[in-house]
N, C-alpha and C positions, 0 to 999 in steps of 0.2 A: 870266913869259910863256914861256921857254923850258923850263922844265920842266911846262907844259901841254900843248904840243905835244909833247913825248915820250914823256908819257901816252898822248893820242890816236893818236901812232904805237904803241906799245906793245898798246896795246886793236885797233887794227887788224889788227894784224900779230896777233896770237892770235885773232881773230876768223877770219880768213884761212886760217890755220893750222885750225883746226875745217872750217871749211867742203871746204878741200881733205882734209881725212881722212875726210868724211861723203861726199863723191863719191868717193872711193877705195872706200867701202865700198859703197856701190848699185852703182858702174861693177865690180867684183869678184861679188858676187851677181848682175847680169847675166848675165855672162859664164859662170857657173856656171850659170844658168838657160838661157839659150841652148845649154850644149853638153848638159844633160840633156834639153832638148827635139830636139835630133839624137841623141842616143841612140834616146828612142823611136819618131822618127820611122823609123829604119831597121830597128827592129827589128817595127815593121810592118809595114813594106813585105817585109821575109824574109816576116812571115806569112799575109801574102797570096797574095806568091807561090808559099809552099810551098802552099796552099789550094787557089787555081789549079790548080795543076799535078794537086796529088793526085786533086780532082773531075773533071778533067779526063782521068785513067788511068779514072779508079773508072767513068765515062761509058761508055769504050769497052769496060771489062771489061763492065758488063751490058747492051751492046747489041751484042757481038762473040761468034760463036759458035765463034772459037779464036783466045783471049787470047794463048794461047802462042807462035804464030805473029806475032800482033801485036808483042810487048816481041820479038823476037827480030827482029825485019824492024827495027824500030828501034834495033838495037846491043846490047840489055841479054847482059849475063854470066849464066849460065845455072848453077846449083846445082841438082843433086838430092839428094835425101834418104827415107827411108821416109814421111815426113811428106806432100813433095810438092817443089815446086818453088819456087827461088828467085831472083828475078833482080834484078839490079842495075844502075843506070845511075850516073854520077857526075856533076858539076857543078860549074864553075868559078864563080868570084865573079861573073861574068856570067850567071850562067843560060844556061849553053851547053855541053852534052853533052862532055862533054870527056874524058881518060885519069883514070885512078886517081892520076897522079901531081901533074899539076895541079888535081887536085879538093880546090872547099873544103864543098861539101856531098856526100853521095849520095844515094840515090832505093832502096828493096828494096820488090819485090812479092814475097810469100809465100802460094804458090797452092798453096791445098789442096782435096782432092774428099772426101765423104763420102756415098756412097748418091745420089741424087737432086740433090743440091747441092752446089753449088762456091762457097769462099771465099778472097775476096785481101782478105790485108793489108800497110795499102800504108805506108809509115815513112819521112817524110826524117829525117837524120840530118846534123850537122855530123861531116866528118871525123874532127876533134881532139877530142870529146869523144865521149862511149856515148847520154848524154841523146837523146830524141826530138826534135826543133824540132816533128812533127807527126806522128798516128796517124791513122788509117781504114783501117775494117773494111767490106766488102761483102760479100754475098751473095747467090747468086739459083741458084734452081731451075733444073736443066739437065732431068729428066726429060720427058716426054711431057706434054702438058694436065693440067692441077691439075684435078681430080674435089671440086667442093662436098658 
């Protein structure tokens, strides 16, 4: 009779044993789905807000009849070149205008004229890497009435 009972402890106790190593392995895979679902949750939320933002420059360049004046009333860094102009704004982990030094993104419009028409393209950029997070390209006719 007592070496029945230590069976049945025995088979318990390994039964036990599986079971806590099978919730080791779900509560482990959770955890590992939970942090990949916060990765891509913020790496949406960046792409939106870079999207925002960019449609929301790209807005006022073609409904502004001096862009240049605009990104310069708003702080941006001012480049020129044969090409045209290039300005720059940066951006702290907050989305908040910030120095070059505390920025972990930045913002470049690259404004060029050719004949008739004027083009900006607009690029955020993470600091730390060259990669784009975002491109847009506009354009819009500056001349006189468009002739059908």
């Amino acid at each position: 009779m007592y070496r029945k009972s230590a069976r049945r402890s025995s088979l318990f106790l390994l039964d036990l044993m599986i079971s806590i190593l099978m919730f080791s392995v779900a509560s482990a895979w959770c955890v590992r789905l939970f942090v990949t679902a916060r990765s891509v949750v913020s790496e949406t939320e960046e792409q939106n807000r870079v999207q925002n933002l960019a449609a929301g420059y790209a807005e006022v360049f073609l409904a502004s009849g001096d862009f240049d004046a605009f990104l310069l009333k708003e702080g941006a860094a001012k480049e020129e070149d044969a090409g045209g102009s290039l300005y720059r704004f940066w951006y702290d982990g907050d989305w908040k205008v910030s120095g070059e030094e505390e920025a972990v993104y930045y913002f470049e419009a690259a404004l060029t004229r050719t004949g008739d028409f004027e083009k900006c393209s607009f690029s955020f950029r993470r600091t730390e890497g060259e990669e784009a997070v975002y491109l847009l390209d506009v354009e819009k006719y500056t001349g006189g009435e468009a002739a059908l």
